[in-house]
HTML snippet that shows the backbone in 3Dmol.js (N, CA, C, O; Angstrom):
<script src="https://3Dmol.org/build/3Dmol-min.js"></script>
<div id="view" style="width:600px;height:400px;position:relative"></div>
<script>
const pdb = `
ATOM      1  N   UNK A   1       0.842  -1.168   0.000  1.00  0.00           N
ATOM      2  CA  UNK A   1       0.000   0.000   0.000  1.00  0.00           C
ATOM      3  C   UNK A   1       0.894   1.241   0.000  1.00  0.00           C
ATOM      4  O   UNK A   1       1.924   1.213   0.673  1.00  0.00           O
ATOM      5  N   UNK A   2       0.592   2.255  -0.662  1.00  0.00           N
ATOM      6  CA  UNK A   2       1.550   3.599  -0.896  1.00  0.00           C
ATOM      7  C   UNK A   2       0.928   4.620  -0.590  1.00  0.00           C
ATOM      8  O   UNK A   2       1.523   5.648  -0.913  1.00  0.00           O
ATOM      9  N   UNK A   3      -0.304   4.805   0.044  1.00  0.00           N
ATOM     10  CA  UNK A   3      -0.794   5.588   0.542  1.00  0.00           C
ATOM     11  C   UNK A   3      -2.540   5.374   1.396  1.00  0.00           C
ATOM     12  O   UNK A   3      -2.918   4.206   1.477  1.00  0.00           O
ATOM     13  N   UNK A   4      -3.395   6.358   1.915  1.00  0.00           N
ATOM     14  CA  UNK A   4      -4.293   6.874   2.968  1.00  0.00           C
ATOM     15  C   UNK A   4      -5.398   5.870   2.583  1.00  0.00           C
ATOM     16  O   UNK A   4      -6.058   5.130   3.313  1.00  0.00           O
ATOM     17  N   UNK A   5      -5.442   6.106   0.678  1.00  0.00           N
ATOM     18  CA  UNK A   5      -6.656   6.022   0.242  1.00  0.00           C
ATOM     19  C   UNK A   5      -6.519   4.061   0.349  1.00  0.00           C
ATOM     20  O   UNK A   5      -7.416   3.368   0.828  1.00  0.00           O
ATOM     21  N   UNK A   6      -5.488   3.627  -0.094  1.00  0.00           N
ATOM     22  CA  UNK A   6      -4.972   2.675  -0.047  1.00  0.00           C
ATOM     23  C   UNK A   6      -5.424   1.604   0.911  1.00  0.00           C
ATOM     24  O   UNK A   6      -5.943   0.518   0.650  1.00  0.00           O
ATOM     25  N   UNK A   7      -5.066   2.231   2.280  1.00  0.00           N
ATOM     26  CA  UNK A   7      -5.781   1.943   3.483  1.00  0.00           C
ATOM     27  C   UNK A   7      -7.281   1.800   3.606  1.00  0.00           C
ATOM     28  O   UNK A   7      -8.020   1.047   4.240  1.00  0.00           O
ATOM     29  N   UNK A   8      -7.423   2.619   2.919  1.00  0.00           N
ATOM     30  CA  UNK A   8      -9.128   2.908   3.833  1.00  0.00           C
ATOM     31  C   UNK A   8      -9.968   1.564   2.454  1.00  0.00           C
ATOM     32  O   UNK A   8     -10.928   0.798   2.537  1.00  0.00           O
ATOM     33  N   UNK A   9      -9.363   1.757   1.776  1.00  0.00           N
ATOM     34  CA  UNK A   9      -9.969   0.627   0.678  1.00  0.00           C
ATOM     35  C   UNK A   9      -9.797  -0.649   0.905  1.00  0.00           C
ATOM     36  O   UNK A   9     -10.883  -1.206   0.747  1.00  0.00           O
ATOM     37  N   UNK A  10      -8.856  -1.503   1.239  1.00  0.00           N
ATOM     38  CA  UNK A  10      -8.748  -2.221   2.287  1.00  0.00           C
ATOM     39  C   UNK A  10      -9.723  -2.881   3.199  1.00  0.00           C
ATOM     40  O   UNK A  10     -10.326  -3.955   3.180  1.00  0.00           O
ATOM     41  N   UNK A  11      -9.648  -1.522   4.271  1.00  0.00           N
ATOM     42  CA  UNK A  11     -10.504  -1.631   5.533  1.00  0.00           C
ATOM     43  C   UNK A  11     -11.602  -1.447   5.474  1.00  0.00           C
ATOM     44  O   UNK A  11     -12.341  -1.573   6.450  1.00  0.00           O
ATOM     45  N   UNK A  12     -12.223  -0.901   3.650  1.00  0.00           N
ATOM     46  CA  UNK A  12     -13.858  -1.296   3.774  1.00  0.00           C
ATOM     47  C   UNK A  12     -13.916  -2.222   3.077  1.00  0.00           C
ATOM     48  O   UNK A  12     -15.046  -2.638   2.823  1.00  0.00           O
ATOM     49  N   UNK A  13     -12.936  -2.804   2.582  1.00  0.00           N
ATOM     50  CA  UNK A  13     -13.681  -4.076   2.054  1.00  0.00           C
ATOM     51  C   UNK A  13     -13.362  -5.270   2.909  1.00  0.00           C
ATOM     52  O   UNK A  13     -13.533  -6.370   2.384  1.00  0.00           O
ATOM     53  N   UNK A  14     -12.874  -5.217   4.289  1.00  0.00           N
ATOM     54  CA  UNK A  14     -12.779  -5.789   5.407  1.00  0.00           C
ATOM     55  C   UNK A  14     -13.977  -5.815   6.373  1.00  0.00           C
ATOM     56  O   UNK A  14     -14.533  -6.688   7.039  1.00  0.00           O
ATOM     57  N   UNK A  15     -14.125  -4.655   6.196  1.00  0.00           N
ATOM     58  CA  UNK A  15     -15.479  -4.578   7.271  1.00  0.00           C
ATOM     59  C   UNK A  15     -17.011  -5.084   6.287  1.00  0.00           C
ATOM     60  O   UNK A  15     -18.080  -5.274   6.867  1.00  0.00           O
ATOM     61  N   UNK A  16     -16.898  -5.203   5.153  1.00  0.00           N
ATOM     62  CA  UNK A  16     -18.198  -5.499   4.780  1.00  0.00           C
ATOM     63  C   UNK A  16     -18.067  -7.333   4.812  1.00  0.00           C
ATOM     64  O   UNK A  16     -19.112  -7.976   4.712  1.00  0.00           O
ATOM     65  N   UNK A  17     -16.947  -7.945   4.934  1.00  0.00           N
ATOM     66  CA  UNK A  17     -16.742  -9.087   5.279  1.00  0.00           C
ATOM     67  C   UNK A  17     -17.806  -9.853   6.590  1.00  0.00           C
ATOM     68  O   UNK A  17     -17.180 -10.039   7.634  1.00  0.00           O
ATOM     69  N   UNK A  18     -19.375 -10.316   6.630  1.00  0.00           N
ATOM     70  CA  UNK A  18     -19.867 -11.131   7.635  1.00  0.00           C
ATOM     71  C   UNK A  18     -18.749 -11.510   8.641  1.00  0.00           C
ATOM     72  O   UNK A  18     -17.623 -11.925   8.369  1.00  0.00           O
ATOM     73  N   UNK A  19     -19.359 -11.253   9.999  1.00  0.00           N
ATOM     74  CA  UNK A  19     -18.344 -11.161  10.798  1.00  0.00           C
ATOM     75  C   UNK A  19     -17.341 -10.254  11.290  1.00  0.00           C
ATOM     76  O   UNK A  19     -17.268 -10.065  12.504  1.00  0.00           O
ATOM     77  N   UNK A  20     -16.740  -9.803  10.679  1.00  0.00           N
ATOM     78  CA  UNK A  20     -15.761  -8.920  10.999  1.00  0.00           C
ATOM     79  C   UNK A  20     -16.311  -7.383  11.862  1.00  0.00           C
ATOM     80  O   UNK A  20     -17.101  -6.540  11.438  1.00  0.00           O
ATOM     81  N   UNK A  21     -15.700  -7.406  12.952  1.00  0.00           N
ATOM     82  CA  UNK A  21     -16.012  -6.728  14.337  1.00  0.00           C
ATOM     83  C   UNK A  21     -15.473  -5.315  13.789  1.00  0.00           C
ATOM     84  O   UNK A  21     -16.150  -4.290  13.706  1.00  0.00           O
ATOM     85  N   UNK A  22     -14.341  -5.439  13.488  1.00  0.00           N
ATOM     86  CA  UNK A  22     -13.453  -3.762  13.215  1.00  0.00           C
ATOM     87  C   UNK A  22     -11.962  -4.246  12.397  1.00  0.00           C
ATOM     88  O   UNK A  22     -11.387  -5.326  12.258  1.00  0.00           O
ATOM     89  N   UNK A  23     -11.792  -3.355  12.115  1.00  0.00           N
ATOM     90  CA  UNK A  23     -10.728  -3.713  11.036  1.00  0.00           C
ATOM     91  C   UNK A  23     -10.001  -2.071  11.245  1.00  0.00           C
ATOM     92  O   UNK A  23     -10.552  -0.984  11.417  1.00  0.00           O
ATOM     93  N   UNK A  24      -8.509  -2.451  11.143  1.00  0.00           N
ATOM     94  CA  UNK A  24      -7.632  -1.349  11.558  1.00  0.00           C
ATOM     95  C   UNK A  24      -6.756  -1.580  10.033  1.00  0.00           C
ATOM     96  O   UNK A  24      -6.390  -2.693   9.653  1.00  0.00           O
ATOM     97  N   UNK A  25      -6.502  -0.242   9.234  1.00  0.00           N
ATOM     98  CA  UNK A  25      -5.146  -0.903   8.515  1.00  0.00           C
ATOM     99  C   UNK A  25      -4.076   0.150   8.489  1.00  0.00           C
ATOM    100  O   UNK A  25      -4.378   1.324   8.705  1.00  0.00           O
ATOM    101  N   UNK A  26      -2.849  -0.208   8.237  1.00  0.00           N
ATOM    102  CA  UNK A  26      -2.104   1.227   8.221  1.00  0.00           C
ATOM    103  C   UNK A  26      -0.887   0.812   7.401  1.00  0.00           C
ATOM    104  O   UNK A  26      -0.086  -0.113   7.532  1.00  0.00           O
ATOM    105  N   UNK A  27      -1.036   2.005   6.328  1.00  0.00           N
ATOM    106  CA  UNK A  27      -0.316   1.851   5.474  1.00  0.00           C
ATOM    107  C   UNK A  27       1.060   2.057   5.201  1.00  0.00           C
ATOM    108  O   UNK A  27       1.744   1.740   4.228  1.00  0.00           O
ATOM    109  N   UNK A  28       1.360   2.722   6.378  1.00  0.00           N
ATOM    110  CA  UNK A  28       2.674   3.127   6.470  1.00  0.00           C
ATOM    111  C   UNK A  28       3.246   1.748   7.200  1.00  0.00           C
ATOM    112  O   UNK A  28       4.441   1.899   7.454  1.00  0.00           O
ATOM    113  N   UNK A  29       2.810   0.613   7.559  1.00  0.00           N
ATOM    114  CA  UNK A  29       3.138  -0.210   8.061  1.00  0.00           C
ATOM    115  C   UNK A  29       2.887  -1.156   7.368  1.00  0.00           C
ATOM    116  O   UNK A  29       3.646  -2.123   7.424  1.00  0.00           O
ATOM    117  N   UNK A  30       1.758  -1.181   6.505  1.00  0.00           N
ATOM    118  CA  UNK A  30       1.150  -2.022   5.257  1.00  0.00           C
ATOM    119  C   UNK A  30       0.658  -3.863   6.439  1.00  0.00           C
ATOM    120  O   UNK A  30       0.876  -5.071   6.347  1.00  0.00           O
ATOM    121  N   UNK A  31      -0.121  -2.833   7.465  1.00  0.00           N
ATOM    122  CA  UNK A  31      -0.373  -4.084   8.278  1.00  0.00           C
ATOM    123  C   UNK A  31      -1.783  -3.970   8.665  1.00  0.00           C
ATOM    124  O   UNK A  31      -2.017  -2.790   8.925  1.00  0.00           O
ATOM    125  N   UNK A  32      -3.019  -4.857   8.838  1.00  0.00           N
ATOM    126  CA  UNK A  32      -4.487  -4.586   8.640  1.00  0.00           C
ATOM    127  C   UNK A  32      -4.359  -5.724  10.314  1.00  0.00           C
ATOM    128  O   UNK A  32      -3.635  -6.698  10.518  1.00  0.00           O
ATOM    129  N   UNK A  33      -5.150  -5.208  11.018  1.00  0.00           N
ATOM    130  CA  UNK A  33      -5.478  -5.909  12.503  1.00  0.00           C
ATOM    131  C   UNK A  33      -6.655  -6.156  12.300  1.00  0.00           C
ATOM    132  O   UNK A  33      -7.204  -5.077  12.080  1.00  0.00           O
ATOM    133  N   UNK A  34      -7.474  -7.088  12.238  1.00  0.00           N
ATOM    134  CA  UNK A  34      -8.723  -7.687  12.042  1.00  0.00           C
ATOM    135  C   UNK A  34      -9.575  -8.530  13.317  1.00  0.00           C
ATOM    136  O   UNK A  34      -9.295  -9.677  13.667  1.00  0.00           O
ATOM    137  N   UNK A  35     -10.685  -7.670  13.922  1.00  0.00           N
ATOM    138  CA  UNK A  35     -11.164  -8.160  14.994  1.00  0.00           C
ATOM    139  C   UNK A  35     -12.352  -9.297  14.387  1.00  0.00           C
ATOM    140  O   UNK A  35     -13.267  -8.914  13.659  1.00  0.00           O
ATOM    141  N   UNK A  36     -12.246 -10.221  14.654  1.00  0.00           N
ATOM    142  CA  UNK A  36     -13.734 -11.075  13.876  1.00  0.00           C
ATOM    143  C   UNK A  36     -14.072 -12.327  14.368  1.00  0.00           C
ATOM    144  O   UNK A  36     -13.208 -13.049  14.865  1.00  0.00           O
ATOM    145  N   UNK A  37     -15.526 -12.748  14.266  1.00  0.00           N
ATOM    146  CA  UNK A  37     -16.092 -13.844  14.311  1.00  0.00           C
ATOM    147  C   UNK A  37     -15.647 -15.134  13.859  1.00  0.00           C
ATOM    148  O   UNK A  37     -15.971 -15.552  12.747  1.00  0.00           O
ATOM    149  N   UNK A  38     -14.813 -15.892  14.772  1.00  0.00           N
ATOM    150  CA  UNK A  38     -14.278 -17.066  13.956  1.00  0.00           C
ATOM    151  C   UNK A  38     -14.943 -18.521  13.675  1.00  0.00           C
ATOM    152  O   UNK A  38     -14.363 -19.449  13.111  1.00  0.00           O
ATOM    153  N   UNK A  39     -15.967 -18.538  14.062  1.00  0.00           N
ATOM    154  CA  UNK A  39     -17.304 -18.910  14.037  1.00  0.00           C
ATOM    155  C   UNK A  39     -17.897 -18.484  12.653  1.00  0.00           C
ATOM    156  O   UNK A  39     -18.049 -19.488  11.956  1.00  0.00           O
ATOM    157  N   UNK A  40     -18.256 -17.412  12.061  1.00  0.00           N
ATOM    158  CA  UNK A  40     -18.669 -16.867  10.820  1.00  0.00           C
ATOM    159  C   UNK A  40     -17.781 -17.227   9.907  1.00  0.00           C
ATOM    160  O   UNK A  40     -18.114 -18.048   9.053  1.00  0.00           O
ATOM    161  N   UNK A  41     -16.472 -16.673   9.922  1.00  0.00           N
ATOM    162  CA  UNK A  41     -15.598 -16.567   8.589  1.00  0.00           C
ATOM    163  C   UNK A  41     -13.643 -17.373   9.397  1.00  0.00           C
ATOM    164  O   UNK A  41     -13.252 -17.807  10.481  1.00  0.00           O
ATOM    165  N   UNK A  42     -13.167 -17.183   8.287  1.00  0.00           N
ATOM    166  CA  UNK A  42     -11.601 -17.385   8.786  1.00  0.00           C
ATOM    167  C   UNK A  42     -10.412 -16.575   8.154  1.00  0.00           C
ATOM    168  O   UNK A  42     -10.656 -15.653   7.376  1.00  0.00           O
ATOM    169  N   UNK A  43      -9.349 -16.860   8.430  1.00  0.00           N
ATOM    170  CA  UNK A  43      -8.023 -15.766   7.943  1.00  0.00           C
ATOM    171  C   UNK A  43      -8.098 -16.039   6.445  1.00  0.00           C
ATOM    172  O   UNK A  43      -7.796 -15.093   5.718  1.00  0.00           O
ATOM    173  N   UNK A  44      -8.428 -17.104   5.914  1.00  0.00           N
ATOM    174  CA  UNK A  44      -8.419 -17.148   4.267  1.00  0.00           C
ATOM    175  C   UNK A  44      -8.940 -16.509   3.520  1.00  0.00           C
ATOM    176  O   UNK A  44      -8.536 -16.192   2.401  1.00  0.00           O
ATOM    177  N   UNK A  45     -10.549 -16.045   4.373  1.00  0.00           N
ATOM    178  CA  UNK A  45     -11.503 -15.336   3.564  1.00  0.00           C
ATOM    179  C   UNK A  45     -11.369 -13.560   4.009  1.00  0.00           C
ATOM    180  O   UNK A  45     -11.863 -12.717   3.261  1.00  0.00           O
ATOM    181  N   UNK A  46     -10.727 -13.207   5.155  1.00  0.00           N
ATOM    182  CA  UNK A  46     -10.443 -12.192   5.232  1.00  0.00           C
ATOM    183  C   UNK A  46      -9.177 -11.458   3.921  1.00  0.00           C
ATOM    184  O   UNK A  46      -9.095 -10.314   3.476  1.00  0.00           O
ATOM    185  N   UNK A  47      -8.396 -12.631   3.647  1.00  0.00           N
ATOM    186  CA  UNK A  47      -7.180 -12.487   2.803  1.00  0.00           C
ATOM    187  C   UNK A  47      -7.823 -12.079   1.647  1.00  0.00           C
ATOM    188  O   UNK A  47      -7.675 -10.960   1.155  1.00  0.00           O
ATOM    189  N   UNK A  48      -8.698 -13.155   1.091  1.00  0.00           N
ATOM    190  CA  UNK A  48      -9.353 -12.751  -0.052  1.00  0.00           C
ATOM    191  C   UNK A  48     -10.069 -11.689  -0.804  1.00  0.00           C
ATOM    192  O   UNK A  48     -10.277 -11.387  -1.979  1.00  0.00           O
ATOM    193  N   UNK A  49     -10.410 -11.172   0.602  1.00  0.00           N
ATOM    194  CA  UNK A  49     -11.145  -9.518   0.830  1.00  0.00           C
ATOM    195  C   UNK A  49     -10.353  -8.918   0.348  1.00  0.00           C
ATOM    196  O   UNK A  49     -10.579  -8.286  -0.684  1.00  0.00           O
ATOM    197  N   UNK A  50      -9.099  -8.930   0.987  1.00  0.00           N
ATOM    198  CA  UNK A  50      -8.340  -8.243   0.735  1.00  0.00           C
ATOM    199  C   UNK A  50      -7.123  -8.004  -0.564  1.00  0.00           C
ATOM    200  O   UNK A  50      -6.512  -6.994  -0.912  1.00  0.00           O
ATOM    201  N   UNK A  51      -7.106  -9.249  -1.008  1.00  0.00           N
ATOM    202  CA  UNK A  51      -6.523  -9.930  -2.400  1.00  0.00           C
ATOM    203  C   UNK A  51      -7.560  -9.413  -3.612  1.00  0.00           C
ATOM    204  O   UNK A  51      -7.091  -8.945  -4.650  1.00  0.00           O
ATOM    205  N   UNK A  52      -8.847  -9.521  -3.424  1.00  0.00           N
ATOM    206  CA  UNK A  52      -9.620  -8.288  -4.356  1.00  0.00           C
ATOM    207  C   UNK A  52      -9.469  -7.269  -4.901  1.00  0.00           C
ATOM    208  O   UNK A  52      -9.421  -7.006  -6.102  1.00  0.00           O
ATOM    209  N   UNK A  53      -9.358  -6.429  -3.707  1.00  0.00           N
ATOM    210  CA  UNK A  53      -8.877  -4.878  -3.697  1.00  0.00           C
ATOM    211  C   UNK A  53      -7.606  -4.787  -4.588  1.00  0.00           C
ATOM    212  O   UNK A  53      -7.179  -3.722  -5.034  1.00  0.00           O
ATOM    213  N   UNK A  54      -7.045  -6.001  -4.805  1.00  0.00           N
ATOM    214  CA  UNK A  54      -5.334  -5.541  -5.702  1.00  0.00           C
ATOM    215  C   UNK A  54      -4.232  -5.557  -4.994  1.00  0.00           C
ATOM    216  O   UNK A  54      -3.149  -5.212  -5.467  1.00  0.00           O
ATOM    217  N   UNK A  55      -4.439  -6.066  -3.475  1.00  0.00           N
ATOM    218  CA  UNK A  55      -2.992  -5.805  -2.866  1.00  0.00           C
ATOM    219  C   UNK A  55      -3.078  -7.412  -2.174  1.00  0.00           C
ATOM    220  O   UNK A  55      -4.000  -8.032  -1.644  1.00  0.00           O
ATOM    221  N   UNK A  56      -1.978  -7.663  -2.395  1.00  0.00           N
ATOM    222  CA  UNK A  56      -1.824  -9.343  -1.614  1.00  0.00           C
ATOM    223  C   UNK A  56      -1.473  -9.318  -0.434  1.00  0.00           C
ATOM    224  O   UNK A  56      -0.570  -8.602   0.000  1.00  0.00           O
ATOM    225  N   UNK A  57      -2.331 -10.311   0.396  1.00  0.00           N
ATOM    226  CA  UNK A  57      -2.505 -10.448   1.765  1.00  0.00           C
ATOM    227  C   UNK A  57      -1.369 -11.621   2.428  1.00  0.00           C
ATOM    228  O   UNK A  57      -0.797 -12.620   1.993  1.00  0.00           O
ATOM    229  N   UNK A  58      -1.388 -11.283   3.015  1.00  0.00           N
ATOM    230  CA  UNK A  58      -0.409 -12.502   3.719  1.00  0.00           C
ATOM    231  C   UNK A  58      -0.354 -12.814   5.085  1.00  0.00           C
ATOM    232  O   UNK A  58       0.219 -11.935   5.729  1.00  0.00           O
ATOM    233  N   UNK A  59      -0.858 -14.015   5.924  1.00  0.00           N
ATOM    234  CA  UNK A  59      -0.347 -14.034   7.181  1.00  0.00           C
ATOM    235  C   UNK A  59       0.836 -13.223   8.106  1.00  0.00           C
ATOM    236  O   UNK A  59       2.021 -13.181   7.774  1.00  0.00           O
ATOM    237  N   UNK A  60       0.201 -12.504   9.497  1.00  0.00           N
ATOM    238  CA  UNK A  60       1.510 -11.838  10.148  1.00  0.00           C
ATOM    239  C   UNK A  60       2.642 -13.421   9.943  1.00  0.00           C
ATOM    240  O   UNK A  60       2.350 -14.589   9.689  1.00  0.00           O
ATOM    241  N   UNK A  61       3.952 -12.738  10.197  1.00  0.00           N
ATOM    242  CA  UNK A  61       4.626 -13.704  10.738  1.00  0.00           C
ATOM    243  C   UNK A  61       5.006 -13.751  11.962  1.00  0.00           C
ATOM    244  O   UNK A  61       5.406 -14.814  12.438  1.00  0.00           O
ATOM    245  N   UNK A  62       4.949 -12.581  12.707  1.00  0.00           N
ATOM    246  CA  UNK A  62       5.272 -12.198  14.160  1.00  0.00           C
ATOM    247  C   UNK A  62       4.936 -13.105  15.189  1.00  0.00           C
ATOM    248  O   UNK A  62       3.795 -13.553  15.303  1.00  0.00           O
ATOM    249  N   UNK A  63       5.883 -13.405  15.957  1.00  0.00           N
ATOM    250  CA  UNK A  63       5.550 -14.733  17.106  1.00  0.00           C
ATOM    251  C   UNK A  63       4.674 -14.018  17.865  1.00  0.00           C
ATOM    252  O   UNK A  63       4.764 -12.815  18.111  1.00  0.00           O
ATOM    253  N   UNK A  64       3.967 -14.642  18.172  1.00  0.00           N
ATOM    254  CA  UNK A  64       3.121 -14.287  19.662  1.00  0.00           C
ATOM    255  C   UNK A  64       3.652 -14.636  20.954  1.00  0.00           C
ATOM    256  O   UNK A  64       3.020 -14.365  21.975  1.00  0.00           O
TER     257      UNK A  64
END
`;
const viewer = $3Dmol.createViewer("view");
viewer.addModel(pdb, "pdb");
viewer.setStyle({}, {cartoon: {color: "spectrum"}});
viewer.zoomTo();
viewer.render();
</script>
C-alpha cells in the first residue's frame, strides 16, 4: 500500500466481510489488525477480501 486512500480501501472491504467486528489498517506499516467472528468466517476469507482490492494479503509472521 503507498498511501491513505490505499488503506481505507482495504478496511472497507474488510469490514463489509460477515463477521468482521473492526478492522484497523495502516499503510505506512502495510499491516491490517482484524477483529472477527471465527465462528462466521476465517483468515483465508479475510485475505481474499483483501486480495480483491489488488494488494496481496499474507499471514503476520510475528511470534506471539
Amino acid at each position: 500500500m503507498t498511501c491513505g486512500a490505499c488503506s481505507v480501501s482495504v478496511q472497507s472491504a474488510l469490514t463489509t466481510v460477515k463477521g468482521v467486528k473492526s478492522a484497523d489498517v495502516s499503510h505506512e506499516k502495510g499491516l491490517a489488525t482484524v477483529v472477527y467472528d471465527d465462528e462466521t468466517n476465517n483468515e483465508q476469507q479475510l485475505r481474499e477480501a483483501i486480495n480483491k482490492t489488488g494488494f496481496k494479503a499474507e499471514p503476520n509472521q510475528e511470534k506471539k
